[in-house]
RODO-2510 file (C-alpha; in nm, 4 decimals, decimal comma):
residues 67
     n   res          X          Y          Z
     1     x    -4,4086     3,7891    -3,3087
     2     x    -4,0778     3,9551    -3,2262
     3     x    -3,8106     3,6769    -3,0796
     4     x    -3,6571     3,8903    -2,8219
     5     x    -3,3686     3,6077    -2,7212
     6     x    -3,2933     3,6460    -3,0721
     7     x    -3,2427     3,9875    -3,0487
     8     x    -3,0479     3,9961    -2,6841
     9     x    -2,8299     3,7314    -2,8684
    10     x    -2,7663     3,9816    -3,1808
    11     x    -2,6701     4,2864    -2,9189
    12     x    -2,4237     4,0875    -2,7205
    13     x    -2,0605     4,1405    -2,7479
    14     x    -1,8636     3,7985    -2,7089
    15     x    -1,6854     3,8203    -2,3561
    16     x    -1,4006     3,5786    -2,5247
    17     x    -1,0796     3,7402    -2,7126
    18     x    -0,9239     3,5752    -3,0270
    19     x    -0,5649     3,5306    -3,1324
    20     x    -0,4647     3,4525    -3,4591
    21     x    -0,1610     3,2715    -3,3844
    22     x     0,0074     3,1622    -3,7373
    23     x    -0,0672     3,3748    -3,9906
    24     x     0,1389     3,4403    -4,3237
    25     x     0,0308     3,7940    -4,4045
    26     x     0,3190     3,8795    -4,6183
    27     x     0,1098     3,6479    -4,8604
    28     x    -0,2032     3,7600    -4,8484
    29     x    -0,2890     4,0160    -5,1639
    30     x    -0,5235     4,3049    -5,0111
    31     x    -0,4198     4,3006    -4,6583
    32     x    -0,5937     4,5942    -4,5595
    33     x    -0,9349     4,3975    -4,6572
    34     x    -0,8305     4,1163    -4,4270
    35     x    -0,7034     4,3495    -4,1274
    36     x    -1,0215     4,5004    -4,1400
    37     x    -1,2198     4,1825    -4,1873
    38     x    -1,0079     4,0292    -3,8503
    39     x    -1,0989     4,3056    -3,6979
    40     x    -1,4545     4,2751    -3,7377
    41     x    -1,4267     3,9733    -3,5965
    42     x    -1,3187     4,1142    -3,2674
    43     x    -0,9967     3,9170    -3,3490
    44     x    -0,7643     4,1284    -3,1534
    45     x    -0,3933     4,0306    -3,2444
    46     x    -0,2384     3,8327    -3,5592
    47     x     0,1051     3,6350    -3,4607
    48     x     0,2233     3,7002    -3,8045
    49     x     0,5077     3,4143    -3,9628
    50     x     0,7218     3,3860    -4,2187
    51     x     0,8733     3,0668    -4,4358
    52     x     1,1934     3,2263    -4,4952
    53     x     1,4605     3,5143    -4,4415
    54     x     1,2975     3,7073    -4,7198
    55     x     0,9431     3,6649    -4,5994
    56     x     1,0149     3,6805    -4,2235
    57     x     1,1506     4,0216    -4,3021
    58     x     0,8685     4,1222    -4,4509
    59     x     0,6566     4,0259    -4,1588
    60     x     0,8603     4,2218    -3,9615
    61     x     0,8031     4,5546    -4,1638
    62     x     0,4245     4,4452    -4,1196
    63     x     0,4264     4,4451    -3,7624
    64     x     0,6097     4,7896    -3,8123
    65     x     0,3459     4,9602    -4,0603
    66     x     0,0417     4,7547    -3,7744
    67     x     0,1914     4,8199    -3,4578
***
């Protein structure tokens, strides 16, 4: 027997946005992968951080290259 709630539930887009809001990408190793991945799930920004002068400018090259 075919569950239809099952499939409404499979069809419908959440109405809710995420935010990623502390992130250290300049650590991650394939960042494309995990863009892509975030993206999938419909997260739709990344507040990115840094731990120091070195890596905060790195984050902001990455918000650069992702704008």
């Amino acid at each position: 027997m075919v569950n239809t709630r099952e499939i409404v539930l499979k069809s419908v887009k959440p109405v809710y946005r995420l935010i990623d809001t502390h992130a250290h990408l300049e650590e991650i190793e394939n960042l494309e992968k995990a863009i892509t991945e975030a993206k999938s799930a419909d997260i739709i920004a990344i507040i990115a951080v840094g731990s120091d002068y070195q890596s905060n400018q790195k984050v902001l090259d990455l918000a650069q290259t992702y704008k």
